[in-house]
Each structure stands twice: as structure tokens, then as C-alpha cells.
NUVEXMAR-804920 format. One record per residue (C-alpha): x, y, z. Coordinates in steps of 0.2 Angstrom, whole numbers, padded with zeros to 4 digits, always signed. Layout:
<gubas>
XYZ
...
</gubas>
This chain:
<gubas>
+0309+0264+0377
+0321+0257+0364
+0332+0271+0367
+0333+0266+0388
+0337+0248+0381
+0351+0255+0373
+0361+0264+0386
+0378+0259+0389
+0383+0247+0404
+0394+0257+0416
+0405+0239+0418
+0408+0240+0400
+0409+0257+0395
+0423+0261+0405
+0434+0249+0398
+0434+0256+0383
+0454+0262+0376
+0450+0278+0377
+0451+0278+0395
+0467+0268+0396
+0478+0274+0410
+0466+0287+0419
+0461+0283+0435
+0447+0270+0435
+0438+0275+0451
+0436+0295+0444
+0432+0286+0426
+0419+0276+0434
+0410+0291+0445
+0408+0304+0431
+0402+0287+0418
+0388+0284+0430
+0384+0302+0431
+0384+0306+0412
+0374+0290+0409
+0363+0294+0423
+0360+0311+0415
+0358+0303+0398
+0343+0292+0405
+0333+0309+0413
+0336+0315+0394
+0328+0300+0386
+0315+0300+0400
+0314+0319+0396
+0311+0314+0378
+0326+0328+0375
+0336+0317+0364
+0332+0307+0351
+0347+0294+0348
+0362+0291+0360
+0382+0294+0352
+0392+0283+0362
+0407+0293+0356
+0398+0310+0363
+0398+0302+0377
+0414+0296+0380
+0420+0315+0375
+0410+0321+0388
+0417+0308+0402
+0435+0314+0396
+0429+0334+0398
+0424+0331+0415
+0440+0321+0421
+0450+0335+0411
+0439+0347+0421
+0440+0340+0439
+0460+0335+0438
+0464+0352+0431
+0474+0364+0444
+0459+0378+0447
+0471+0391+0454
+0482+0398+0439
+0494+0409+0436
+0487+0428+0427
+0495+0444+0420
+0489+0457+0433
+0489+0470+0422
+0475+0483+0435
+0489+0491+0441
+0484+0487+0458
+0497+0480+0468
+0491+0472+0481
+0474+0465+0472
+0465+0454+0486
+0458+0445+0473
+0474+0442+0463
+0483+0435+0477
+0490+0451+0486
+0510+0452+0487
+0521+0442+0476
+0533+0433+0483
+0552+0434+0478
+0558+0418+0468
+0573+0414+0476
+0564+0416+0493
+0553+0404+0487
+0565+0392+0483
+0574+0394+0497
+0558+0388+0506
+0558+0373+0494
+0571+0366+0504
+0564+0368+0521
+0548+0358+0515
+0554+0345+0506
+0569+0342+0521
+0566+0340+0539
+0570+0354+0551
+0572+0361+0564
+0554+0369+0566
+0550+0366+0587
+0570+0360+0587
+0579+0371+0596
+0599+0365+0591
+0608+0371+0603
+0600+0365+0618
+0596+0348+0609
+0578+0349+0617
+0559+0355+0609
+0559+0373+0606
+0548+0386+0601
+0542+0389+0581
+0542+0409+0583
+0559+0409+0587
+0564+0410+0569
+0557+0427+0568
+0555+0434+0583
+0575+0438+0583
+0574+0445+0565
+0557+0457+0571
+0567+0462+0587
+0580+0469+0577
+0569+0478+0563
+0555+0485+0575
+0565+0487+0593
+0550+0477+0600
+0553+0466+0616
+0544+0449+0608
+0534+0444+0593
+0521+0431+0586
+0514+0425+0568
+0496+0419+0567
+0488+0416+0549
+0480+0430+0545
+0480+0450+0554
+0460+0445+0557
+0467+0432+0568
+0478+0442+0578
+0465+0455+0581
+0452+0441+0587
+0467+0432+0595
+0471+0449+0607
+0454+0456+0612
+0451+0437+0617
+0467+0436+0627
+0464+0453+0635
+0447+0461+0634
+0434+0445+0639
+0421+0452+0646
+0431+0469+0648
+0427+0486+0637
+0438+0491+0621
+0440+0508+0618
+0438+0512+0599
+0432+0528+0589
+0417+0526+0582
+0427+0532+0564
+0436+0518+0566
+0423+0503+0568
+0426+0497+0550
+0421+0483+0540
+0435+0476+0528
+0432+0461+0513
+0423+0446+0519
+0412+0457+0528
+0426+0456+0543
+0419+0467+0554
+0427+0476+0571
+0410+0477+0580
+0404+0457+0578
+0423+0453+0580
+0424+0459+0596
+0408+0454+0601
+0414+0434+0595
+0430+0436+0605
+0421+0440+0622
+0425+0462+0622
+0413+0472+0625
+0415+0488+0614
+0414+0505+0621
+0410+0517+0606
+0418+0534+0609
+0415+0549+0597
+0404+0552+0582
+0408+0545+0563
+0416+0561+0560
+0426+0568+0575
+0434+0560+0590
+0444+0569+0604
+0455+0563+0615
+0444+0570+0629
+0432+0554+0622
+0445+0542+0625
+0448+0549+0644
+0430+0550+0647
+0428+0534+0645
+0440+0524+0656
+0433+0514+0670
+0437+0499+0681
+0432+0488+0668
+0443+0496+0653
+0456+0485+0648
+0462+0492+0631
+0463+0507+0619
+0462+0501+0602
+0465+0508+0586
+0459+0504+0571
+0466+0507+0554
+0454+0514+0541
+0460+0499+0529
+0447+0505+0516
+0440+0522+0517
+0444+0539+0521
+0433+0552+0529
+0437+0569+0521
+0431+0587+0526
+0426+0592+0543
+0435+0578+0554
+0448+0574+0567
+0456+0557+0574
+0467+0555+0591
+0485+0549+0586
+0490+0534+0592
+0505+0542+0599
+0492+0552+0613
+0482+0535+0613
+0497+0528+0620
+0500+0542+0633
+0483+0541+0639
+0484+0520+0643
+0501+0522+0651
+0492+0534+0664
+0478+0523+0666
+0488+0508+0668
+0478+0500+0653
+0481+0492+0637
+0485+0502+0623
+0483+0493+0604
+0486+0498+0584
+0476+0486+0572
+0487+0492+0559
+0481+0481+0545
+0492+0486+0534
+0509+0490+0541
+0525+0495+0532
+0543+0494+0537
+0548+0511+0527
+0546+0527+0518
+0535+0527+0505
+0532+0533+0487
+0523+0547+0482
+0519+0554+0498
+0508+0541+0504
+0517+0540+0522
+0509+0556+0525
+0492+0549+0535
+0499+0533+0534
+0517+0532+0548
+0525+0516+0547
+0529+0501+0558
+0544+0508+0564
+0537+0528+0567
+0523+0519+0578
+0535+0509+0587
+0545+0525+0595
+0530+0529+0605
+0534+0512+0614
+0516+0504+0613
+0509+0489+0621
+0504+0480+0606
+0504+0482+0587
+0500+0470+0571
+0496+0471+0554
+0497+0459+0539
+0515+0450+0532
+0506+0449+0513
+0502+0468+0510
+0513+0484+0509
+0526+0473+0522
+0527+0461+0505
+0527+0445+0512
+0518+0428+0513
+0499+0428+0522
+0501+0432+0540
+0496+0442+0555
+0510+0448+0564
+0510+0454+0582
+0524+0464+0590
+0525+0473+0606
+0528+0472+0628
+0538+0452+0631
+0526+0450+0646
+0508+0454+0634
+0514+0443+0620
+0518+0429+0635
+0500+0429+0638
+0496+0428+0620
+0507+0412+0619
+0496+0405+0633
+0479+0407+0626
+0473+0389+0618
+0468+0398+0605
+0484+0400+0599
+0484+0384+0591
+0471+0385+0581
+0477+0399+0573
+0498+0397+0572
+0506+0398+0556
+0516+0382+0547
+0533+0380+0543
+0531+0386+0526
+0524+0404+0531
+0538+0405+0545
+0552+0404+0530
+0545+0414+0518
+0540+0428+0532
+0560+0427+0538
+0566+0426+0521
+0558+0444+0518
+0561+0451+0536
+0579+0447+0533
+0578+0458+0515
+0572+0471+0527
+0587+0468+0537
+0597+0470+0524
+0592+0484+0515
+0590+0472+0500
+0573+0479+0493
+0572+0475+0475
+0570+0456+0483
+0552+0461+0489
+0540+0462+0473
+0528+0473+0480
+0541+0486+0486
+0550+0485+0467
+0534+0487+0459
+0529+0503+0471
+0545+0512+0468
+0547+0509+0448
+0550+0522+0440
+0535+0530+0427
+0548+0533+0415
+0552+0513+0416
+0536+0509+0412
+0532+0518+0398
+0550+0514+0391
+0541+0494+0393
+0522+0499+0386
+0531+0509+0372
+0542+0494+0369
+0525+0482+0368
+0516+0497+0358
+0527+0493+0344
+0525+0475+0343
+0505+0473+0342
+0503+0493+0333
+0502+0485+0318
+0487+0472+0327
+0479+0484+0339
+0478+0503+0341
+0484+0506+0355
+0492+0523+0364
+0504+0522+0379
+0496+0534+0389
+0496+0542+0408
+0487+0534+0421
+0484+0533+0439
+0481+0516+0450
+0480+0513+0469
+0490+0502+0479
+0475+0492+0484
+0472+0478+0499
+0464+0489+0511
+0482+0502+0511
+0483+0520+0510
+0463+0523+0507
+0458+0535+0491
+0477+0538+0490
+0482+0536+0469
+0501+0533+0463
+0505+0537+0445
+0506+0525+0432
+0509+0521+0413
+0494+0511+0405
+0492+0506+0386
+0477+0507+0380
+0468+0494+0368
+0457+0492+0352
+0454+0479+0341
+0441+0483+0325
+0424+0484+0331
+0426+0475+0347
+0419+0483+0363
+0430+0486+0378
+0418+0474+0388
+0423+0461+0373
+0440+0464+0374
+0442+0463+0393
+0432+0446+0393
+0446+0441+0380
+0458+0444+0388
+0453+0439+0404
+0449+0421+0394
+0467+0422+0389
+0471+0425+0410
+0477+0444+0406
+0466+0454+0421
+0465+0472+0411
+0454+0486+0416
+0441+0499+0407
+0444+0516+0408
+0436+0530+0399
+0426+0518+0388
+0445+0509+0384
+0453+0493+0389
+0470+0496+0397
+0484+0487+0401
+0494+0495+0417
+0513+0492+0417
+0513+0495+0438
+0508+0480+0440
+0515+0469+0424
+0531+0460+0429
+0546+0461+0417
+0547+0445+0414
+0529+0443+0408
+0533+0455+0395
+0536+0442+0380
+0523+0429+0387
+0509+0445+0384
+0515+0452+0367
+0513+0432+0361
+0495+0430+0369
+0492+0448+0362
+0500+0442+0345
+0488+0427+0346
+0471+0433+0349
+0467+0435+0334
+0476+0423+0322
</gubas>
């Protein structure tokens, strides 16, 4: 028990110089629990002698550890786009500083400046969504989740939801449409089987208590061989008839023509919009490139209701997500798509990609063998399911170390690689250009 008497006092010990000018409280609760933990040790008979300089390194690890930013910046080198786990979309820089300004001035938020009187946040881009999409009003919640919850609670309590049984998906998070509605108060009526659904199903099944149609995008699956879907366009027909909702859970929707024929199952924002439905939304941060946010257009008079429901505030968006969504509405507007990322990245060229591996290639050959070869990637983020876009990867080895090694590595070093055919690749889709110098140097690095 000599060694219990020789434990340092927590008074004392934190005023030792090596914790000069770190905050005293913090200092103070990780001291009590390293010397806590150092008395269960002694008790434990797991140590033999106490370092009071081991100590004080371990006190400062901790602090380092706890004041240290945990979300950092990585390489995204998958070639998936839209990675849910890396973010999503980027954002442009100069929207961002753009939106530096709003936050760190006041403005004109719920201001409306011309009347001089309280007006309405989704002003700022309900005018901007109007003129991109033809639609009669619009409003931003936080997340596309939200605005599916927020609808069917609005319109469906207690009333039945059309929806293929095809379509009853469940997306990341275990986000699923079944215990969704069932949360918001709709009562789902399955139509269909897994495989086929006709658009007999969807007649047969309006009654007096239908209140909507709904679609649902297949945000990550695809069903192949012997199948068949109702458009949304004869969805639409079939509510109009019936006086009833109509509504597209797009998830991921997209302003324009895509890339390597991926609008073919997949029509955009503005195709859908022609067959004047009641309700649409999808997601601001996946192919529309944008900050997180669900975004529902559609009939003034339905999104009115939506405005009124008290749920609303719960789930409205800040003055932050309102900039940056404008910011890259407006780019829309403008036809100025090299300012969305995910857009530039989508549309580059393979041939300027390999020009950028083979460029890279001939600065770490002499480290690594490597090969610039041809790949293929996906989008990613629950968009265009099972659909692959070329790409141009390069492919790493270093001496005797196994791709597992190497990714681990790398991923240490915050590069996010991939293994492929038993080799660690690096995918220029998704490596910006500017990143291009910071991963030869870490590449360059490794193994000084």
C-alpha cells in the first residue's frame, strides 16, 4: 500500500508548468480520471511503480484528444460521388463564402424589406424554385426523410397511401417507407407484387378513404428481369380523376440531362414536373449538388397546408441551409454548372483523368508500382441504382504490403482508396484537382 500513498494530489498535480495556459476545469477532470484509473491499477497489483511524467503525458493525450476537431477533411479517392459516409455533395467555395457573410452579419432572414414587416424564411427560394421547376410554391425542410414524414402527416392521418409494393424500400439508417408512414399516422395500402405493378392496381384500390398516390423512388436497388412499374406520369392521371393526391418521393432528383445515359430509368426534376403533379421532393445534397435538405415543390394551395402543420417547425431549415441551397439554385439558373462539384465531377471527361493519374504516376513510380488503369464507379447516395460511369483509377503497390495494409495506410493518412481485384486504387472521379499536390506529398511521405 506504499504505492496508494504515493499517488499524486489532484490540487497539486494540476499545477504543474506543463499544463500552463490549458483550461483548468478540462485539466482537472481528465487528472482525476487518469489518477483514478492509476489507483484501480495499484489496487489491481497491475503496476509496479508510478511515473509522474507518464502521467502528465497521458493527461495532455487526453486533452489533445478531447479538443481536437473529430470531423476532418479526407481525399475521397472511391470514386463515388455522392459517398453518404463522406459527406455527400461538395459544396462550391465561393458559395460558401458567400454564405460566410450572411452568418456572421444580420439579415434579412423572416424580414421581408420591402414591406418593412416579418416575413416568410422560404421566400428566398421559393422565387428561385418557381422559375427552375414551373411549380406554383415550394418549401425546404432538413432532410428529404423529413419531407416525406412531414407530407403523409399533413395529408394521409388516418387515411390510405397508395404505394407498389416494389417501391416499399428501405434506404441508410434503416429509414424505412412502411414504419414511416405508419409514424406519421398513414395507413398504407400495398398494391401489386415485389415484381410487377399495374396501373389496374392502383385504380382497384381507391376508396373513400384514399387520400394520396405515392411513388417512391428505388433510391438503392433495382429489380431486373421479369418486371413492370406504373409511371408517374399515369399515376398522376389516375389521381386527377379520382380527385386525390398524387406524390413522387424522388429522393434523389436532378435539375438536368445526365451523363452516360443514366436519365434513362431515371427522368429528372423538370421531366416530372410537365405532367403537373400535386407534389414532388427529393434531396438538395445528392445529384441536385447542394447543401442537406429536403425540398418539396408542387400545387400553392397543398404546400399552404404543409406551411400550417406544427410540425413544420421542428423540421425547418436555418439561415445557413437557405444560402447555400439559393446559391446553387441560382448556378441552376444561370446555366453556370462547373460551380456545382458534384455536377463537374459527373461530367469530367475520362481523358482528363487519366491525363491527372498519369501525371501522379510519374511522381511516386519510382516509390510505388503503380499503373493508371480503367475503371468503373457508381454515382452513389441512393442515385441511379446498379447504374456504373466510367472512370480512371491508379492502381497501388508498395514491396510486400497487402492491399488491406495499404488501404489502412492510407486511410491513417485520411486518403479513402478502394480494393479492387486484390489491388488498392486510387479513383480520379472523385479526387479534386486541387488535392492533386497535397496526395503526391502524403504519397511521397509514407514511407520516408
Amino acid at each position: 500500500m506504499i504505492l496508494l500513498k504515493s499517488i499524486p494530489k489532484v490540487d497539486k498535480f494540476i499545477t504543474h508548468e506543463a499544463f500552463e495556459g490549458l483550461s483548468k476545469t478540462l485539466v482537472t477532470k481528465i487528472s482525476k480520471e487518469v489518477i483514478e484509473n492509476l489507483r484501480n491499477n495499484i489496487l489491481n497489483e497491475t503496476i509496479k511503480e508510478i511515473n509522474e511524467q507518464s502521467l502528465i503525458s497521458e493527461v495532455l493525450q487526453n486533452y489533445e484528444n478531447l479538443i481536437s476537431p473529430s470531423l476532418k477533411s479526407v481525399i475521397n479517392a472511391t470514386g463515388i460521388i455522392v459517398h453518404t459516409n463522406l459527406g455527400r455533395s461538395l459544396l462550391d467555395e465561393n458559395s460558401l463564402k458567400k454564405t460566410i457573410q450572411i452568418a456572421t452579419t444580420y439579415n434579412n432572414l423572416e424580414y421581408d424589406l420591402n414591406e418593412g414587416k416579418r416575413g416568410e424564411r422560404y421566400a428566398h427560394i421559393t422565387k428561385t424554385l418557381k422559375a427552375l421547376t414551373n411549380c406554383e410554391d415550394a418549401i425546404v425542410v432538413n432532410n428529404n426523410a423529413s419531407a416525406v414524414f412531414l407530407i403523409l402527416n399533413t395529408f394521409c392521418k388516418n387515411k390510405e397511401v397508395v404505394v407498389s409494393r416494389g417501391e416499399l424500400v428501405e434506404i441508410g439508417g434503416s429509414f424505412r417507407v412502411p414504419e414511416v408512414m405508419t409514424q406519421s399516422g398513414a395507413i398504407l395500402k400495398e398494391i401489386g407484387t415485389t415484381n410487377k405493378t399495374h396501373l389496374r392496381d392502383y385504380e382497384n384500390a381507391i376508396n373513400e378513404k384514399t387520400s394520396m398516390l405515392m411513388k417512391v423512388h428505388k433510391s438503392n436497388y433495382s429489380i431486373e428481369g421479369f418486371s413492370s412499374e406504373v409511371s408517374f406520369e399515369e399515376i398522376v392521371e389516375v389521381a386527377q380523376k379520382n380527385n386525390i393526391i398524387d406524390y413522387y418521393d424522388m429522393g434523389s432528383g436532378h435539375m438536368i440531362d445526365l451523363p452516360y445515359n443514366l436519365n434513362k430509368n431515371e427522368p429528372s426534376i423538370l421531366e416530372i414536373m410537365q405532367y403537373n403533379p400535386s407534389l414532388l421532393s427529393f434531396s438538395g445534397d445528392k445529384l441536385l449538388g447542394s447543401v442537406q435538405a429536403g425540398i418539396i415543390i408542387g400545387k400553392k394551395e397543398l404546400i399552404e397546408k404543409i406551411k400550417k402543420n406544427q410540425l413544420l417547425r421542428m423540421l425547418r431549415v436555418d439561415k445557413i441551409t437557405l444560402a447555400l441551397l439559393e446559391d446553387t439554385l441560382n448556378s441552376y439558373l444561370k446555366n453556370d454548372l462547373e460551380q456545382i462539384p458534384t455536377l463537374k465531377m459527373l461530367f469530367a471527361s475520362t481523358e482528363t483523368l487519366e491525363q491527372r493519374a498519369t501525371k501522379l504516376k510519374e511522381k511516386i513510380e519510382d516509390i510505388y508500382n503503380c499503373e493508371v488503369i480503367k475503371t468503373s464507379t457508381m454515382v452513389g447516395g441512393g442515385t441511379t441504382p446498379n447504374k456504373k460511369i466510367p472512370s480512371i483509377a491508379l492502381s497501388l503497390e508498395y514491396k510486400n504490403y497487402k492491399p488491406n495494409q495499404l488501404e489502412k495506410l492510407l486511410r491513417k493518412n485520411l486518403i479513402i482508396s478502394r480494393i479492387e481485384n486484390e489491388k488498392v486504387l486510387l479513383d480520379f472521379r472523385t479526387i479534386q484537382e486541387n488535392e492533386l499536390e497535397k496526395l503526391e506529398n502524403i504519397l511521397k511521405g509514407l514511407f520516408n
